[in-house]
C-alpha positions in Angstrom: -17.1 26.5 -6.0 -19.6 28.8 -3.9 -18.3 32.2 -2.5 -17.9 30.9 0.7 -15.5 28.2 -0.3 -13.5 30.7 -1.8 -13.5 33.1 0.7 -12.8 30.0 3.1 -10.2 29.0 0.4 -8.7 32.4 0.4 -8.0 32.5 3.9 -6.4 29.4 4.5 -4.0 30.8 1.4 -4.0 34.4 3.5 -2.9 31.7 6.9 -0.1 30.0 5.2 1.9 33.0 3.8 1.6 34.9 7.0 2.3 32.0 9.6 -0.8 32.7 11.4 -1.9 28.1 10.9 -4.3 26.0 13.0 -3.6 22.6 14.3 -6.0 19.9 14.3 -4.0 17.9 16.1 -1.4 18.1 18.9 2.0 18.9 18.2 4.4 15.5 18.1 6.9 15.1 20.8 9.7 12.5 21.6 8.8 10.1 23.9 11.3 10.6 26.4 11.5 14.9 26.8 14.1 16.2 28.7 12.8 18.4 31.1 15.6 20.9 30.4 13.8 21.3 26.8 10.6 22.3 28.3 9.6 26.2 29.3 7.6 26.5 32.7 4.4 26.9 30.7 5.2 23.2 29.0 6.1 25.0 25.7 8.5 23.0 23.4 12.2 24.7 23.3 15.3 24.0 21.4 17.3 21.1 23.2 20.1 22.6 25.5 22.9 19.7 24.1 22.6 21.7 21.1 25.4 23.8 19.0 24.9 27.2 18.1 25.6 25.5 14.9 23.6 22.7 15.3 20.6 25.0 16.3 21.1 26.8 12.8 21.3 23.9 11.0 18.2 22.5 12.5 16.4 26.0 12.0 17.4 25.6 8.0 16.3 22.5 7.6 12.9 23.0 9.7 12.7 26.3 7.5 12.8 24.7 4.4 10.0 21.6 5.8 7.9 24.9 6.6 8.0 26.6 3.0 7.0 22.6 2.2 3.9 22.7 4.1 3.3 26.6 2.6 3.4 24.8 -1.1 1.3 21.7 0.2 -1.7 24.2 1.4 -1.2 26.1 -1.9 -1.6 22.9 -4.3 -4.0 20.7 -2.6 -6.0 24.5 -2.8 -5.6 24.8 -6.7 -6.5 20.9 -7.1 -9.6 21.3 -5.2 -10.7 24.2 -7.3 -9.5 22.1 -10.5 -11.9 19.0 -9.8 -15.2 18.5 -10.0 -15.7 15.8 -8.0 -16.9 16.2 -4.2 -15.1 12.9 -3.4 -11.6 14.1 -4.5 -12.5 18.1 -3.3 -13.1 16.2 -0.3 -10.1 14.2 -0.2 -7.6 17.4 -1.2 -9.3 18.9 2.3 -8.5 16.5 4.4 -5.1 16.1 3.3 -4.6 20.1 3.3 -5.9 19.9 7.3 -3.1 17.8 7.6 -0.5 19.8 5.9 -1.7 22.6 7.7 -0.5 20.8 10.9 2.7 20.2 9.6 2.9 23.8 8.9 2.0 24.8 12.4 4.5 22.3 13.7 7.1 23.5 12.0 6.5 27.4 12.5 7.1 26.2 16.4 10.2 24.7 16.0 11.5 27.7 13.9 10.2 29.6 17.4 12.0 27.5 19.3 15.2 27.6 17.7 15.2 31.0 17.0 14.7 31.5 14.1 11.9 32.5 10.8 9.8 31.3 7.9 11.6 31.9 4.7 10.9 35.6 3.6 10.5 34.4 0.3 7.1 32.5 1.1 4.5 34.5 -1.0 6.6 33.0 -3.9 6.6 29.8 -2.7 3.0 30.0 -2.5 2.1 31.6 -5.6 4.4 28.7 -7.7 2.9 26.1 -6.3 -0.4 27.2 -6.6 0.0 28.2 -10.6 1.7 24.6 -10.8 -1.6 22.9 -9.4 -4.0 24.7 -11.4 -1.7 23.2 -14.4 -1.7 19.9 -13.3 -5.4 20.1 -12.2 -6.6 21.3 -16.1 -5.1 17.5 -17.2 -7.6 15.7 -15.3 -8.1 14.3 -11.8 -5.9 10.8 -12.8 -2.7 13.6 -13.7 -3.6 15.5 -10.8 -3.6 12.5 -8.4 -0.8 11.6 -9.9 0.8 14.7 -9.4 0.0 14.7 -5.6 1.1 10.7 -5.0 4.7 12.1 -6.6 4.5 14.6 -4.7 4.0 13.2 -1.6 6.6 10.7 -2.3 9.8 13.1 -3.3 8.7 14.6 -0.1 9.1 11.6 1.6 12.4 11.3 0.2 12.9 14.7 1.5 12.3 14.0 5.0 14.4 10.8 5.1 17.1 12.9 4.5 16.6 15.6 6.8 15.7 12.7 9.7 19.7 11.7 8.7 21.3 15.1 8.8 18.9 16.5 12.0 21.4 17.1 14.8 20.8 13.8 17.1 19.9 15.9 20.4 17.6 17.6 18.7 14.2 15.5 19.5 11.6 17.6 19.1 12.1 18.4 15.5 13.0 14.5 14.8 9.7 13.8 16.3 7.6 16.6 14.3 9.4 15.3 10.7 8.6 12.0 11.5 5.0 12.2 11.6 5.1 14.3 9.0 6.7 11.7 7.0 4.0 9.0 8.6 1.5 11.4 6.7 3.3 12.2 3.3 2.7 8.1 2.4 -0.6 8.3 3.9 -1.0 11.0 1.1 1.0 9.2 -1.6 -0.8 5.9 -1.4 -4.8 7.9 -1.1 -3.8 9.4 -4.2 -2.5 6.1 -5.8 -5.4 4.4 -4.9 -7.7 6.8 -5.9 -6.6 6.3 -9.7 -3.7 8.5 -10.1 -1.5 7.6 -12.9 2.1 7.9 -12.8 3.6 10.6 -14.4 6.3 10.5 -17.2 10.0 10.3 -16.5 10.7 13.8 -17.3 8.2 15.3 -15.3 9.2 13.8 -12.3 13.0 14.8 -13.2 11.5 17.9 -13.7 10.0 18.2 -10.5 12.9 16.9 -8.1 14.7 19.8 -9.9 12.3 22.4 -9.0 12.2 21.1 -5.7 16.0 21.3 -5.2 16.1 24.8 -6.1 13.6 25.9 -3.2 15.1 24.0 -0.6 18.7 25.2 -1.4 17.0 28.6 -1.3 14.6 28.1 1.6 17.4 27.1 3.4 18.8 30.2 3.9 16.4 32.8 3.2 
């Protein structure tokens, strides 16, 4: 990798911890908006039906989807710097651009329901990044396979948050459901790529890391 790919690479890492991520594409919106959920300047806010409790809830659970998309930049970064083929670097940048909407979709929710990233995500980053390089020193099959598991626990993830979102609360329902469009757009790249599957206890493994970070993320 040349310097400028790593200073690029650096600063897309320097992006995600602070919060400060680009969108490529337009943020996702329910079809049918109220108007009472809009700000004069068209900016999305958190639904009026909702609950001080239903707003925190929504703020965890979109807090916890944004320390996702913090982990997402920091693998597909390690993977890219693990292979050493321009297809699959490729590939790892396209689906980063796309993570990094997710995590600019989700830092405006957390706006809008007032509310913040987890303060914990330097550590969030820095795991996930030490847990790509691993993968990434097995080979690009193991590290595709890594990244179609991923994807799909993630998936898994966000069916369950689309079940226990608050039901007024549109605009986040909207934003996890692309994202979820895009996790097994992910999932299925990597599959077809050549990425193996990954043995039982890795995968067990893995759903238990990612249970601790969201029970954390949660709150903090």
């Amino acid at each position: 990798m040349t310097l400028d790919e790593l200073i690029t690479e650096f600063d897309r890492g320097l992006r995600s911890i602070t919060g400060v991520s680009r969108m490529t594409r337009p943020m996702p919106m329910p079809s049918a908006l109220p108007a009472a959920t809009e700000s004069a300047e068209g900016a999305p806010q958190a639904a009026a039906e909702l609950t001080q409790a239903e707003r925190a809830h929504a703020a965890g659970l979109m807090r916890v989807n944004h320390v996702g998309e913090v982990c997402a930049q920091a693998l597909y970064q390690a993977q890219k710097l693990a292979t050493r083929s321009p297809t699959l670097k490729a590939s790892f940048g396209q689906a980063a651009l796309d993570e990094e909407d997710h995590l600019a979709w989700t830092a405006r929710r957390l706006e809008a329901l007032d509310s913040r990233p987890s303060l914990l995500n330097p550590l969030w980053y820095a795991g996930a990044l030490a847990i790509g390089l691993a993968a990434g020193r097995f080979g690009d099959k193991v590290s595709l396979g890594f990244m179609a598991e991923t994807e799909r626990q993630v998936e898994h993830h966000l069916d369950g948050h689309l079940e226990s979102l608050p039901p007024a609360d549109l605009e986040s329902r909207a934003v996890v459901e692309q994202m979820r469009a895009d996790e097994i757009a992910h999932a299925k790249a990597a599959t077809d790529a050549g990425g193996t599957e990954l043995p039982l206890p890795v995968r067990s493994l893995m759903r238990a890391a990612s249970k601790v970070m969201t029970r954390t993320a949660y709150y903090i």
